[in-house]
N, C-alpha and C positions, 0 to 999 in steps of 0.2 A: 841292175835289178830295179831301178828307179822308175827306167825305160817300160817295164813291162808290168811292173807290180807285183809280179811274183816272188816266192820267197828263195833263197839259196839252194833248197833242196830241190827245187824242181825245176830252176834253171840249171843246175849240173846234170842231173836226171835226162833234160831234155836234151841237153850235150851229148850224154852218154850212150842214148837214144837215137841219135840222128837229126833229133825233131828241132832243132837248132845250131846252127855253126860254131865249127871248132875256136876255143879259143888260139890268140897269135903270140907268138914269142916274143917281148916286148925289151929283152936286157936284163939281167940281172938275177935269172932267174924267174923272172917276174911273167906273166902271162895278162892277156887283155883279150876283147874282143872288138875287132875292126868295127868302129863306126860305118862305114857301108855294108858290110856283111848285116850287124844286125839291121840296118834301113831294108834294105834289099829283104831281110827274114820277117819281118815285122808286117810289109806291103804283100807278102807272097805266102804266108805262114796259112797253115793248115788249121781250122777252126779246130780240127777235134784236141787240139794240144791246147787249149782254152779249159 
């Protein structure tokens, strides 16, 4: 969230959305999102989700 400055809700939203990549299954239960996914969505990402 740091990455985008957006708040919690709308980085899950845009998950839930499409408008952003799934998070990955990291162990433990525990979930992340791949450093190259989000480079890769960030360089490629559609303004209107701004």
């Amino acid at each position: 969230m740091r990455i985008t400055s957006k708040t919690c809700v709308t980085i899950y939203r845009w998950e839930k959305d499409g408008l952003m990549p799934k998070r990955a299954p990291i162990g433990g239960g525990s979930v992340n999102w791949r450093m190259t996914d989000i480079d890769d969505w960030m360089a490629n990402k559609d303004t209107k989700a701004d």
